[in-house]
Backbone as CSV, one residue per row, in Angstrom:
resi,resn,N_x,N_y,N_z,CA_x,CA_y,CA_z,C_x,C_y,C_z
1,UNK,30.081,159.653,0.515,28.807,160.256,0.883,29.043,161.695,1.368
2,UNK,28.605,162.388,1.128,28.727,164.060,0.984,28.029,164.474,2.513
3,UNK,28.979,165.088,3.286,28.680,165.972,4.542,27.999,167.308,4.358
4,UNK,27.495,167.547,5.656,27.055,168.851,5.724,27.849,169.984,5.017
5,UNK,29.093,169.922,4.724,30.344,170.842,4.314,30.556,170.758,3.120
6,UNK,30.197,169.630,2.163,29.918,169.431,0.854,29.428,170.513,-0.243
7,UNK,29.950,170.929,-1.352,29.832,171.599,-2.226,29.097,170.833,-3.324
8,UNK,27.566,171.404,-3.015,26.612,169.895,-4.409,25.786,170.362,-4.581
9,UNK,25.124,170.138,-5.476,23.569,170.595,-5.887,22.735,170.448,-4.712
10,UNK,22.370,171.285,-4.413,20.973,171.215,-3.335,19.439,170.632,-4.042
11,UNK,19.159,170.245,-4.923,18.341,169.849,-5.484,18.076,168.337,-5.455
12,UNK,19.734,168.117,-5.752,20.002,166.157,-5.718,20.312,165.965,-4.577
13,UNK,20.572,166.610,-3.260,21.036,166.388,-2.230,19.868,165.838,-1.126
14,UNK,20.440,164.219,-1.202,19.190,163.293,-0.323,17.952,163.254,-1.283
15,UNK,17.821,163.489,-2.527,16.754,162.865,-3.309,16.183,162.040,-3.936
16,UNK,17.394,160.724,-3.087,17.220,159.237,-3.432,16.300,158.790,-2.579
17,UNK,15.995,159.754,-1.217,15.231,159.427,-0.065,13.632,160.034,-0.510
18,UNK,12.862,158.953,-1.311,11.928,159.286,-1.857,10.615,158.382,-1.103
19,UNK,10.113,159.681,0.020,8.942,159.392,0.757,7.692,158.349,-0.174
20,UNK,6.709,157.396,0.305,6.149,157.206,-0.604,4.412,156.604,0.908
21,UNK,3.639,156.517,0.072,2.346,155.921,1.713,3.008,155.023,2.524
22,UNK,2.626,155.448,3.747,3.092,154.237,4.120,2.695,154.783,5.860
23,UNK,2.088,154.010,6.576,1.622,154.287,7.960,2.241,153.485,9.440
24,UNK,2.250,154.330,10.444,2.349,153.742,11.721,1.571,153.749,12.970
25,UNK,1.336,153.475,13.545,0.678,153.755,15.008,1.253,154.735,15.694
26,UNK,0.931,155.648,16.285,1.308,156.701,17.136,2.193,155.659,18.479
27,UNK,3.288,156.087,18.832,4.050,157.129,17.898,4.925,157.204,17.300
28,UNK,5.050,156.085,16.629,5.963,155.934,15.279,7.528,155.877,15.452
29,UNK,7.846,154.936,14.667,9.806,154.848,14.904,10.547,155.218,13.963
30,UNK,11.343,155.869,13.832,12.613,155.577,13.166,13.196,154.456,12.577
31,UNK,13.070,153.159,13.800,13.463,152.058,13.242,12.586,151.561,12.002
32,UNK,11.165,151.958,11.698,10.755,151.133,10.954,10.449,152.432,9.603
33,UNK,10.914,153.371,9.976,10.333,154.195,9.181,10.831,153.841,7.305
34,UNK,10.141,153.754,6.351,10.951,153.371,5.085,10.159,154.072,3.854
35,UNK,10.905,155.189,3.322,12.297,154.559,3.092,13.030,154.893,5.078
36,UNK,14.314,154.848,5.064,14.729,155.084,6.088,15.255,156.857,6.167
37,UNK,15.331,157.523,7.246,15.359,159.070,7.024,17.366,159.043,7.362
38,UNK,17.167,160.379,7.155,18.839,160.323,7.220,19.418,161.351,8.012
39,UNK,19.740,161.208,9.577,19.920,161.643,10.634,21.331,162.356,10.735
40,UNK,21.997,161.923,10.006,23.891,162.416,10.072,24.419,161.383,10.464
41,UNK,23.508,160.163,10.454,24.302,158.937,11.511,25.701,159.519,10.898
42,UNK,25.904,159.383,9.246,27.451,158.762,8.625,27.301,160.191,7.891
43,UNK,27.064,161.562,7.870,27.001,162.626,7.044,26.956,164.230,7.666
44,UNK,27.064,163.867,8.689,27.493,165.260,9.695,28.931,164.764,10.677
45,UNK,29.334,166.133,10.048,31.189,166.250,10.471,31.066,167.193,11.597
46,UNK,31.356,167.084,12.716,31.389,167.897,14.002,32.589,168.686,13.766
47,UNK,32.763,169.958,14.030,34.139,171.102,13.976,34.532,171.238,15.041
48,UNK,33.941,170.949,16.645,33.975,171.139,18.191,33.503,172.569,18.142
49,UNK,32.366,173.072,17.819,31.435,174.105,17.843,31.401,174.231,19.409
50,UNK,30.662,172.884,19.569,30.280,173.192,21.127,30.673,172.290,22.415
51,UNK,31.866,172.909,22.748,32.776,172.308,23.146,32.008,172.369,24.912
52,UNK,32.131,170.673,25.590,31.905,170.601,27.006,30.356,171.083,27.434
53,UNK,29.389,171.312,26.533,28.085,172.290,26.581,27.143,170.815,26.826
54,UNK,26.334,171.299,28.083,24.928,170.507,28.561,24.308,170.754,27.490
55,UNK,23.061,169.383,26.929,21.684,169.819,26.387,20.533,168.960,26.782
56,UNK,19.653,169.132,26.686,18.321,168.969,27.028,17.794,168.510,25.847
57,UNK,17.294,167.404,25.109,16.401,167.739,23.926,15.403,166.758,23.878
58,UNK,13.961,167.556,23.837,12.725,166.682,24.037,12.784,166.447,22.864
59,UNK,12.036,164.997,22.649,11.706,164.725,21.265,13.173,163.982,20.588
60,UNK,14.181,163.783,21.536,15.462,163.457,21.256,15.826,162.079,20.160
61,UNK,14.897,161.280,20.126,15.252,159.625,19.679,14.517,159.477,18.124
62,UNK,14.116,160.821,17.499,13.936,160.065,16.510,13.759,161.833,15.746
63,UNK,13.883,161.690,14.166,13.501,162.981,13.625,14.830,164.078,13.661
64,UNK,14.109,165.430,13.911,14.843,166.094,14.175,15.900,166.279,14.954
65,UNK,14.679,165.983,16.546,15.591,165.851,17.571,16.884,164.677,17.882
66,UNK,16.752,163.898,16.878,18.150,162.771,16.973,18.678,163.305,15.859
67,UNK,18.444,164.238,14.941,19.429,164.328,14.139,20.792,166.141,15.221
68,UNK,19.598,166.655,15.795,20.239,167.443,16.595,21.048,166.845,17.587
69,UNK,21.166,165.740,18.570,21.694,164.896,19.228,22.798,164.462,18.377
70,UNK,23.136,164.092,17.079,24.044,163.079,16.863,24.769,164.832,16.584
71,UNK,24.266,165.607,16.097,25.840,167.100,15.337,25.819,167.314,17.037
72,UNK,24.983,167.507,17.996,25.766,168.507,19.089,26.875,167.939,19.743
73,UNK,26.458,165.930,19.746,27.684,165.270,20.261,29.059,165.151,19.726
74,UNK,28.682,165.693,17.995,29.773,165.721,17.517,30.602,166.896,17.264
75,UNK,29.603,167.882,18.094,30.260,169.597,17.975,30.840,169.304,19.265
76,UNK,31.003,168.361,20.566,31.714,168.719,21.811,30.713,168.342,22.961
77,UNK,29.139,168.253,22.731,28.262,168.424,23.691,27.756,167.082,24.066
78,UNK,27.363,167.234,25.861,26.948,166.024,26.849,25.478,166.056,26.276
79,UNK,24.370,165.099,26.074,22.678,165.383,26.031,22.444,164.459,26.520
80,UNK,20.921,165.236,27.232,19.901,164.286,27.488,18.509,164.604,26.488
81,UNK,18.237,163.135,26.219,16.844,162.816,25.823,16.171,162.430,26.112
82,UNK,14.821,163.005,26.039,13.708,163.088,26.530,12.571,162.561,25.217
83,UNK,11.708,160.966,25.496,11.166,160.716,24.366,9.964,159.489,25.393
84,UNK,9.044,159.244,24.467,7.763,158.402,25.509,8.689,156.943,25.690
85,UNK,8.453,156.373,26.537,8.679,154.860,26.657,8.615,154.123,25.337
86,UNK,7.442,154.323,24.470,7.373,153.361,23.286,8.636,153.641,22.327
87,UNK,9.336,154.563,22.378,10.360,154.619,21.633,11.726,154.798,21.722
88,UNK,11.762,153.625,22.814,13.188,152.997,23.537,14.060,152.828,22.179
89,UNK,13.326,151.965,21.663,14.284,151.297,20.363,15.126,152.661,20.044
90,UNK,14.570,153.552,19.556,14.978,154.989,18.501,16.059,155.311,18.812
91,UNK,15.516,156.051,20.841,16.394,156.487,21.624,17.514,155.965,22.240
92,UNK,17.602,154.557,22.322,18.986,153.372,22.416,19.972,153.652,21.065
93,UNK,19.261,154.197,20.269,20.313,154.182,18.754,20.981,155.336,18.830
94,UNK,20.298,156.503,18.922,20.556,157.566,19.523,21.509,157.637,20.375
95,UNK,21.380,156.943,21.400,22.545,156.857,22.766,23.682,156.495,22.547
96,UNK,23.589,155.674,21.420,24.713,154.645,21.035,26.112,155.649,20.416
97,UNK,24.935,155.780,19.211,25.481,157.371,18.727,26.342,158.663,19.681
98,UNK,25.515,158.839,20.352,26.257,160.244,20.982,27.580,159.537,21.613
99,UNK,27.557,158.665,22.401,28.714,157.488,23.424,29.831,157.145,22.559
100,UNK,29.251,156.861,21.035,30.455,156.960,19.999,31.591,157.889,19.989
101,UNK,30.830,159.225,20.036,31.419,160.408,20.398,32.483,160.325,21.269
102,UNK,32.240,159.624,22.333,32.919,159.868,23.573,31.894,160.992,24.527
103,UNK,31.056,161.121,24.121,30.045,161.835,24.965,29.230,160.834,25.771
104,UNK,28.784,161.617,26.822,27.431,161.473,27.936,26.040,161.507,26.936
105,UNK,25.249,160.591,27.447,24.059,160.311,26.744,23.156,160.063,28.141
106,UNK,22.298,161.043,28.439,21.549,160.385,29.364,19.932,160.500,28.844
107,UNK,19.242,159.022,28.753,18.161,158.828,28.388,16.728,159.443,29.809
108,UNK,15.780,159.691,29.059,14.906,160.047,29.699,13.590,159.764,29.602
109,UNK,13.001,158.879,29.545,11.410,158.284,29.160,10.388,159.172,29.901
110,UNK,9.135,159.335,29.293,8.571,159.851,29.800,7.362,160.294,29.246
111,UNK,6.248,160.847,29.591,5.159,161.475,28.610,5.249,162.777,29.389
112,UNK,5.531,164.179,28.544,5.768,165.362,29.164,4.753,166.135,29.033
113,UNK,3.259,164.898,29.215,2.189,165.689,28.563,1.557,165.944,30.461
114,UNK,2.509,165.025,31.045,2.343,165.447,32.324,3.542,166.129,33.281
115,UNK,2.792,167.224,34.108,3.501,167.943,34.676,4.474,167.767,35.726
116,UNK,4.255,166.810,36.357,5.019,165.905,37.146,6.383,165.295,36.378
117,UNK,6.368,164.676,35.231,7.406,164.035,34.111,8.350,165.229,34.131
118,UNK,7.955,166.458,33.331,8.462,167.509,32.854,9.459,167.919,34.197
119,UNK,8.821,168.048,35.058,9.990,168.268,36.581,11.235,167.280,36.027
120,UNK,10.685,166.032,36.690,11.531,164.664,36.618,12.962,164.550,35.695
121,UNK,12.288,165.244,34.515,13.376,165.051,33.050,14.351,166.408,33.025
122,UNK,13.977,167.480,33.468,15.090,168.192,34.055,15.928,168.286,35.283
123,UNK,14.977,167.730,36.181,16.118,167.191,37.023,17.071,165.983,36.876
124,UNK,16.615,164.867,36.135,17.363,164.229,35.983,18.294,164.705,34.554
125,UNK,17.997,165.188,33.936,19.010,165.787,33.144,20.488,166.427,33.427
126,UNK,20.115,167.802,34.688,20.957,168.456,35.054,21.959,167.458,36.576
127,UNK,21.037,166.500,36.464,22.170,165.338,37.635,23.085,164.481,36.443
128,UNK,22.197,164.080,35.159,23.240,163.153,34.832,24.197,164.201,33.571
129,UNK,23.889,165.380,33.602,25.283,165.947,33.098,25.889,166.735,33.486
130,UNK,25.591,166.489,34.688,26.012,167.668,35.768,25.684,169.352,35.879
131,UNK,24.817,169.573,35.236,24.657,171.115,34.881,23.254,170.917,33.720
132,UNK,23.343,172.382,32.972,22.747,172.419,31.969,22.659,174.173,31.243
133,UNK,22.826,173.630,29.834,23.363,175.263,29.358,22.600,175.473,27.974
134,UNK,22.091,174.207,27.260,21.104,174.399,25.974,19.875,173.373,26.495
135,UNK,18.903,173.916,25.767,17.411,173.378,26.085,17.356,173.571,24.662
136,UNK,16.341,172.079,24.257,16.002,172.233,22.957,14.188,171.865,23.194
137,UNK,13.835,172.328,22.802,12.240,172.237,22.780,11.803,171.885,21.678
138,UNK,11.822,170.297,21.442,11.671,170.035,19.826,10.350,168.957,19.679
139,UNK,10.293,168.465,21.178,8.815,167.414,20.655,7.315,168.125,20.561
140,UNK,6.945,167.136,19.500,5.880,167.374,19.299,4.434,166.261,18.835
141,UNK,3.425,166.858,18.413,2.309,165.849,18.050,2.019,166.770,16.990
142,UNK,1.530,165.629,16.272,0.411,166.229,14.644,-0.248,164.734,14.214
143,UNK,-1.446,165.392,14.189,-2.413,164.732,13.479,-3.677,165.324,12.508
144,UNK,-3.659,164.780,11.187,-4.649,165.509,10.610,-5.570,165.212,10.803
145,UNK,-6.858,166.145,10.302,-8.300,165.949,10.282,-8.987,166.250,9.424
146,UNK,-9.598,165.924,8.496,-9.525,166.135,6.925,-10.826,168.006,7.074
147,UNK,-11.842,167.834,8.306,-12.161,169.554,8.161,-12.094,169.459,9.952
148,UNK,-12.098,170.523,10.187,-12.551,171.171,11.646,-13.373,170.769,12.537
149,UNK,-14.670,170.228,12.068,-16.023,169.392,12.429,-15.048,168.196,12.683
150,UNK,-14.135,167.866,12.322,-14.049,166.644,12.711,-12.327,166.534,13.658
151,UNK,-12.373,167.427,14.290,-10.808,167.997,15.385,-11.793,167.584,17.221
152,UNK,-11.584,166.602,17.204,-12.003,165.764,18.606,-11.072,166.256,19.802
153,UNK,-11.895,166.860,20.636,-11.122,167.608,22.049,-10.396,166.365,22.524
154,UNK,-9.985,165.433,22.804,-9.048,164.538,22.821,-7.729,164.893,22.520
155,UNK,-7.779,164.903,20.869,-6.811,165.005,19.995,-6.461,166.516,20.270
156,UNK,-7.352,167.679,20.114,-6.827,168.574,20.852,-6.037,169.208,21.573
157,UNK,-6.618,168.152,23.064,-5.952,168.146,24.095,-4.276,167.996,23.848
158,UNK,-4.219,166.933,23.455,-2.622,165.993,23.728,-1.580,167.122,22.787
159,UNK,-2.409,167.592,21.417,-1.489,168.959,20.677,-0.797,169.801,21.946
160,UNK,-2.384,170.403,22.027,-1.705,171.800,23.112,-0.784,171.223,24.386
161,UNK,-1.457,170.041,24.867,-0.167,169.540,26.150,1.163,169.292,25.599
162,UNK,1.306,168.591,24.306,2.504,167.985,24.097,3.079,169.494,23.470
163,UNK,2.891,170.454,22.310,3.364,171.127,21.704,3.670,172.548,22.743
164,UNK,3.180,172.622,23.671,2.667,173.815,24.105,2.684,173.933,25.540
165,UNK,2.472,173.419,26.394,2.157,173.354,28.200,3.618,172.835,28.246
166,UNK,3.662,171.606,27.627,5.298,171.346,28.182,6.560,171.896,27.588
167,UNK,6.240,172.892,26.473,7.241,173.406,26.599,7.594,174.960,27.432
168,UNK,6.553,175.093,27.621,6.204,176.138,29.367,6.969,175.336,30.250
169,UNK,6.081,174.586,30.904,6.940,173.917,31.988,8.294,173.298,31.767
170,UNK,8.719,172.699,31.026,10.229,172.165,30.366,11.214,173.790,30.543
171,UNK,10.856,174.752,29.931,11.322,176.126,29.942,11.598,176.447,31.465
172,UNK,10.474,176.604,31.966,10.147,177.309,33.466,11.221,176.503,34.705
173,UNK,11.255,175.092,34.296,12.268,174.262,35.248,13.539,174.178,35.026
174,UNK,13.745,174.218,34.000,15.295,174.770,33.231,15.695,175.942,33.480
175,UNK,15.171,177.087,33.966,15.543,178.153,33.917,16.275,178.336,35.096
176,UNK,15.933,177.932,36.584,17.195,177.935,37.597,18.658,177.351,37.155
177,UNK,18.626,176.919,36.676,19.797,176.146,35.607,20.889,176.748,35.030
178,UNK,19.714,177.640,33.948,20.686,178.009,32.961,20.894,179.679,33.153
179,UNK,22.717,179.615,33.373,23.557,180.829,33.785,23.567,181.467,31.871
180,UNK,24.427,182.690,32.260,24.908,183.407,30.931,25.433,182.964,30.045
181,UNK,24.889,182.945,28.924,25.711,182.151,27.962,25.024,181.033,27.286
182,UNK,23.650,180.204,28.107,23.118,179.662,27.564,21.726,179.880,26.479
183,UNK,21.313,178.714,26.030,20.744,179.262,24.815,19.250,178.116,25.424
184,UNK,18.047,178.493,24.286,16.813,177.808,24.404,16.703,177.989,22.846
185,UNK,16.358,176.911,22.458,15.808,176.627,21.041,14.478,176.018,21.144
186,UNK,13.769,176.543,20.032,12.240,175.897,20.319,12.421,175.458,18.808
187,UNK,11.135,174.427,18.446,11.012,173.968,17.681,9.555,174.445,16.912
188,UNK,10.153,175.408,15.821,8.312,175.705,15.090,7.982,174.987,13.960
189,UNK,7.216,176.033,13.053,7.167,175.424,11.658,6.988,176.559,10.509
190,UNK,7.189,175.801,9.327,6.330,176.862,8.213,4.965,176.682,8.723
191,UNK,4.359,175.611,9.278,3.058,175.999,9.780,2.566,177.005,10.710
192,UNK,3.261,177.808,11.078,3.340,179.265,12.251,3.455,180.379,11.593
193,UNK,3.330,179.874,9.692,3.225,180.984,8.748,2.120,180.993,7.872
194,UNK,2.514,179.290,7.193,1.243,179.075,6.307,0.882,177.717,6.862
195,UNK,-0.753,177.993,7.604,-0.973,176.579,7.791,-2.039,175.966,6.862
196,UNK,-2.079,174.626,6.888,-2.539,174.297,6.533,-3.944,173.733,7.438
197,UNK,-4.669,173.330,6.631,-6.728,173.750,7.401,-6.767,171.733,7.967
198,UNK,-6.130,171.178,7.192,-6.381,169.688,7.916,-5.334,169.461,9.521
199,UNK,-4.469,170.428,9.587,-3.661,170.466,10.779,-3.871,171.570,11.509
200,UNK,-5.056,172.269,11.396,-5.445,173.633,12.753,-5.129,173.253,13.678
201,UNK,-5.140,172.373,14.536,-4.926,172.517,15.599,-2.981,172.982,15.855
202,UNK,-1.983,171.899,15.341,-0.866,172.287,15.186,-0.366,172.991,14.763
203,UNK,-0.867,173.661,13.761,-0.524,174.857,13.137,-0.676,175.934,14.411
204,UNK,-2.194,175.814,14.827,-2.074,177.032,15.598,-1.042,176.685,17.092
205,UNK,-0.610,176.045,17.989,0.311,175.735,18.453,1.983,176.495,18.481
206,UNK,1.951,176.256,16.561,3.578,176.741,16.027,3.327,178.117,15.945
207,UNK,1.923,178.805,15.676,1.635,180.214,15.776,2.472,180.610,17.462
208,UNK,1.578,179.577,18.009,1.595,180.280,19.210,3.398,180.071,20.080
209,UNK,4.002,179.168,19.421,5.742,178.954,19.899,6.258,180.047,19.219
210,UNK,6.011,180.623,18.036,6.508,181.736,16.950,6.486,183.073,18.629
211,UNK,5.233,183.252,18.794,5.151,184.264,19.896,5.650,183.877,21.366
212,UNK,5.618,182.831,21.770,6.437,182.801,22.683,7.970,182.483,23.102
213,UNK,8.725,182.472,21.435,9.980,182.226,21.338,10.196,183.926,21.658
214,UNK,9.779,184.786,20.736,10.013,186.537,20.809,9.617,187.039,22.315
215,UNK,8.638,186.401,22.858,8.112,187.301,24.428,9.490,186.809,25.495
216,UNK,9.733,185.019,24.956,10.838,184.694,26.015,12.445,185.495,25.926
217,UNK,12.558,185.607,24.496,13.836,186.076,24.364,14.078,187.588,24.795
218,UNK,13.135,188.450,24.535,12.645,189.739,25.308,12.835,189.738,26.429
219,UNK,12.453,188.910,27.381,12.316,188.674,28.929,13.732,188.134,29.716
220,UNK,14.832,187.374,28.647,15.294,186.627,29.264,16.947,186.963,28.688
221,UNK,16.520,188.040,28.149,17.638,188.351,27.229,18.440,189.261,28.429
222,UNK,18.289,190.212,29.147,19.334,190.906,29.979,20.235,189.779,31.181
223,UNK,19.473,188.646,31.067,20.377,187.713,31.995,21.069,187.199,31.027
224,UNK,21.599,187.464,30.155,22.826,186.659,28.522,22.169,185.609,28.344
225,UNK,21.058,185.027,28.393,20.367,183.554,27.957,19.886,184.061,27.088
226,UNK,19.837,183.390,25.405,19.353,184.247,24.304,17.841,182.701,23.910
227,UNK,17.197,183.473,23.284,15.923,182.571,22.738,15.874,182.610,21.535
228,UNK,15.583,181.304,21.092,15.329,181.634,19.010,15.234,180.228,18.744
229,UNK,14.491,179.951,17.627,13.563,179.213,17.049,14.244,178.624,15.600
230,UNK,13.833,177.525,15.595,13.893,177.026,14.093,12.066,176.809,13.585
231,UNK,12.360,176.574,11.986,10.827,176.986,11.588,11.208,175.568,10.496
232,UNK,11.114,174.492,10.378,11.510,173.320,9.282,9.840,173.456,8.464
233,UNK,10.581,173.309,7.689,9.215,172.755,6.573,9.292,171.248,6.222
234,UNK,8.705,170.889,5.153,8.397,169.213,5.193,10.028,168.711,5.312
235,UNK,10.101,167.263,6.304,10.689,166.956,6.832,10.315,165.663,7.262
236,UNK,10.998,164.799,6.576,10.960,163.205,6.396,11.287,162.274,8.152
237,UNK,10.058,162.472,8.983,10.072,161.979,9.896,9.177,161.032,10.268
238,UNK,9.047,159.777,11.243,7.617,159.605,12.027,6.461,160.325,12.332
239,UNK,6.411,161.802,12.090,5.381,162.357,12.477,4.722,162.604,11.285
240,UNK,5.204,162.145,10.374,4.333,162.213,9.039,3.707,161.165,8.661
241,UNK,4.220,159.371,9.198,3.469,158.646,8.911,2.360,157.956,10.093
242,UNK,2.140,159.007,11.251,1.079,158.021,12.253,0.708,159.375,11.997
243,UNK,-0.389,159.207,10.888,-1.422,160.292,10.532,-1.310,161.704,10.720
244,UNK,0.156,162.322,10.558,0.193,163.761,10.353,-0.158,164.161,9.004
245,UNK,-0.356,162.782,8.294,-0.388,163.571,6.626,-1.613,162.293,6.259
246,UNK,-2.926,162.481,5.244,-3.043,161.574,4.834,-1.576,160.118,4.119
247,UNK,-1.990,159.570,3.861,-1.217,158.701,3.515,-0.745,158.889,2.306
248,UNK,-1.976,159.406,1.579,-1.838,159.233,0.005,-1.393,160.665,-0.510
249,UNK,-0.621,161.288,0.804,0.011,162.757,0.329,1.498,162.436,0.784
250,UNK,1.463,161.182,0.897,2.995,161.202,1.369,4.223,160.464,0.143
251,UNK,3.272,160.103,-0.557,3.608,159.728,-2.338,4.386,161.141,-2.535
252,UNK,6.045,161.642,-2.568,5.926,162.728,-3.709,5.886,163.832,-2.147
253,UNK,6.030,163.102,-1.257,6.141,164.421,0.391,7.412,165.739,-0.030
254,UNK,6.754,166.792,0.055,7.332,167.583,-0.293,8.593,168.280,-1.318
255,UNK,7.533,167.520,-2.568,8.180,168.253,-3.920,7.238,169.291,-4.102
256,UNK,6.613,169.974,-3.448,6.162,171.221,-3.534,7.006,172.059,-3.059
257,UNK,8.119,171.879,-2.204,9.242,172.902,-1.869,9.718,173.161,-2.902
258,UNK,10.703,174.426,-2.825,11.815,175.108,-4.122,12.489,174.032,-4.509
259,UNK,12.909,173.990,-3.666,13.936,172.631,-4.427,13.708,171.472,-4.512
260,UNK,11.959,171.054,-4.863,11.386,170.267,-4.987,11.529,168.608,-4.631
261,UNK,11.550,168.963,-3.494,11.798,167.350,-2.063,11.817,168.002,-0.795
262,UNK,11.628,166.637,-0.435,11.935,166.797,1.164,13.238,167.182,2.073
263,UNK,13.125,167.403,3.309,14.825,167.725,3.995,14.906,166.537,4.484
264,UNK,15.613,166.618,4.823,16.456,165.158,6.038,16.006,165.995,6.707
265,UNK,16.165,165.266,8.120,16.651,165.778,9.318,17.990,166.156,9.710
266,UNK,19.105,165.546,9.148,20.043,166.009,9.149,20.788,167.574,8.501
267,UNK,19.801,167.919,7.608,19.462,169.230,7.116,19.227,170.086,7.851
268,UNK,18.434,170.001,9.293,17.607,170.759,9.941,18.947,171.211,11.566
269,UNK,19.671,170.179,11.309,20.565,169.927,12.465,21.276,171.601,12.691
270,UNK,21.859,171.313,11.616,22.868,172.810,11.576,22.348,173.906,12.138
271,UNK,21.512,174.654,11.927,20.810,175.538,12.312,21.067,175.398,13.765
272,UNK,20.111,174.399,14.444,20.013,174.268,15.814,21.585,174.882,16.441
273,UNK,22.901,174.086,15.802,24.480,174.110,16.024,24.305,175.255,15.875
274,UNK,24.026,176.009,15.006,24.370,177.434,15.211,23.633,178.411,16.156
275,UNK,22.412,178.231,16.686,21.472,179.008,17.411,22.263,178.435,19.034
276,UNK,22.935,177.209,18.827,23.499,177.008,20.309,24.797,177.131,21.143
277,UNK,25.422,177.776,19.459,27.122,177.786,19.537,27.083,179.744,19.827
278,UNK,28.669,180.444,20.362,28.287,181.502,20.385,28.688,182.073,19.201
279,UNK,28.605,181.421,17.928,28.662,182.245,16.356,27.233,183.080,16.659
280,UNK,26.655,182.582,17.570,25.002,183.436,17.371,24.525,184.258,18.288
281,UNK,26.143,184.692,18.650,25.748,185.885,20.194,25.111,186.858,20.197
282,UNK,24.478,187.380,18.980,23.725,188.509,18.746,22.305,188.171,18.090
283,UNK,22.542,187.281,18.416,21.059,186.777,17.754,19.557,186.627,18.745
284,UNK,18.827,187.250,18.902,18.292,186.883,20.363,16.836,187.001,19.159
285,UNK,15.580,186.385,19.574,13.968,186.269,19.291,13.925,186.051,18.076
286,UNK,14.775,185.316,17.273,14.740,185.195,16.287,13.828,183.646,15.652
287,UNK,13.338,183.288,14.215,12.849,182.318,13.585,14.211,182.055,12.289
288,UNK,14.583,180.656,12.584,15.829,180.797,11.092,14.705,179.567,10.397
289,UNK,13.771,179.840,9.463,13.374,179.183,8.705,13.850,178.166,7.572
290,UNK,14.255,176.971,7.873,14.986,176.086,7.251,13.904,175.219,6.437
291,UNK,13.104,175.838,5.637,12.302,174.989,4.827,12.062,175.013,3.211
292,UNK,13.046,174.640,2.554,13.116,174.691,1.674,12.811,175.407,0.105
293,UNK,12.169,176.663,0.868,11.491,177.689,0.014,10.372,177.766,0.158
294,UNK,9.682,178.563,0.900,8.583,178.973,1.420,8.151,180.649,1.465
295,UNK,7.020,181.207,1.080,6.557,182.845,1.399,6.318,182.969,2.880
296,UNK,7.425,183.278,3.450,7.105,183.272,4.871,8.047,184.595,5.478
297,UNK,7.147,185.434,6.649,8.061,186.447,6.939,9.632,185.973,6.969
């Protein structure tokens, strides 16, 4: 089975993993997700990139954020994850994973849609790894709405809290923390370029992380803490089947990219490794758009 380091067609690479309808209840697992997505469990080779390095990563137990968890434990790094109660299962697999390593795994339950939690999960973060030096800002919510007339202040709400307020506050409490040298990764989208009209509300969200990845890294850059962003395009997760996508668009999920399919998540990993390792010491307010071919600045 071919690693991240693999010399292969990018076209056939993971295009046996062929999305097709298929739904969950918010907020959706990993464990049941099928086909099943492909995290690096057995396909990301760690180099010790990031050797002895704290992380933080909301959204940790399933998706992206566990596919970032399984390369940082295997680049050298302690994490904590941060994910709701309903998705113990994900985040136990996850744990299992990093401990394989020989790494620290410290779990963190929680809904960070409250402000009180968001304290809680960085403090207990920086107790159970003793410190803290990367923040990953990767959870999120999406749900479609087929027009605008029909985007319920509810649903609203929980976008901007989950995508947006907590990663303010998650940021803002981390920041006594993190000395020179450390890094903040946020999590955007091609939707912060081209959105689409059944996901306004999230779209505008990733607009608005696009601008506050550049204002933070501006601000935060003369103390050596650098800021920068990943931007994934379609991306074979849970958040596509508890109604981020109709159903009957998930037949065929992203062969509208260049290289006509979807990413793993394990695709999306690298990037993060590099925005957190110091190969990227000069890199400060940046977007590394990892979506498969897209018109995007």
């Amino acid at each position: 089975m071919p690693d991240q380091l693999t010399f292969d067609n990018p076209v056939e690479r993971h295009a046996h993993i062929k999305p097709h309808a298929s739904w969950q209840p918010l907020p959706g697992l990993d464990a049941e997700l099928d086909p099943r997505a492909d995290h690096g469990e057995e396909t990301y080779r760690g180099l010790g990139r990031l050797p002895g390095r704290k992380a933080l990563i909301t959204g940790g137990d399933s998706g992206i954020g566990a596919a970032v968890a399984i390369a940082f434990a295997r680049e050298g790094a302690d994490v904590a994850l941060s994910y709701l109660p309903e998705e113990q299962v994900d985040a136990d697999a996850i744990a299992a994973l990093v401990r394989a390593e020989g790494r620290t795994a410290v779990l963190l339950p929680g809904d960070i849609r409250e402000r009180e939690v968001c304290r809680r999960i960085v403090a207990e973060a920086v107790e159970g790894l003793g410190g803290l030096d990367i923040l990953v800002n990767n959870a999120a919510h999406q749900v479609y709405h087929q027009s605008f007339d029909e985007l319920d202040e509810e649903d609203l709400d929980r976008t901007f809290k989950t995508n947006l307020y907590a990663m303010n506050w998650i940021t803002r409490d981390a920041l006594p923390h993190l000395g020179p040298g450390s890094t903040i990764i946020n999590s955007t989208s091609v939707q912060g370029y081209n959105p689409s009209p059944m996901i306004i509300n999230y779209a505008s969200t990733k607009f608005a992380i696009n601008g506050f990845t550049k204002a933070l890294a501006h601000d935060l850059a003369p103390r050596g803490i650098r800021v920068n962003a990943v931007a994934p395009g379609p991306v074979w997760t849970p958040l596509q089947v508890t109604d981020g996508q109709p159903s009957e668009k998930l037949d065929g999920f992203g062969e509208s990219s260049w290289l006509g399919r979807t990413s793993q998540p394990v695709e999306q990993a690298p990037a993060y490794v590099f925005l957190a390792s110091p190969e990227s010491s000069f890199i400060v307010g940046e977007v590394i758009n990892v979506n498969g071919g897209a018109n995007v600045p």
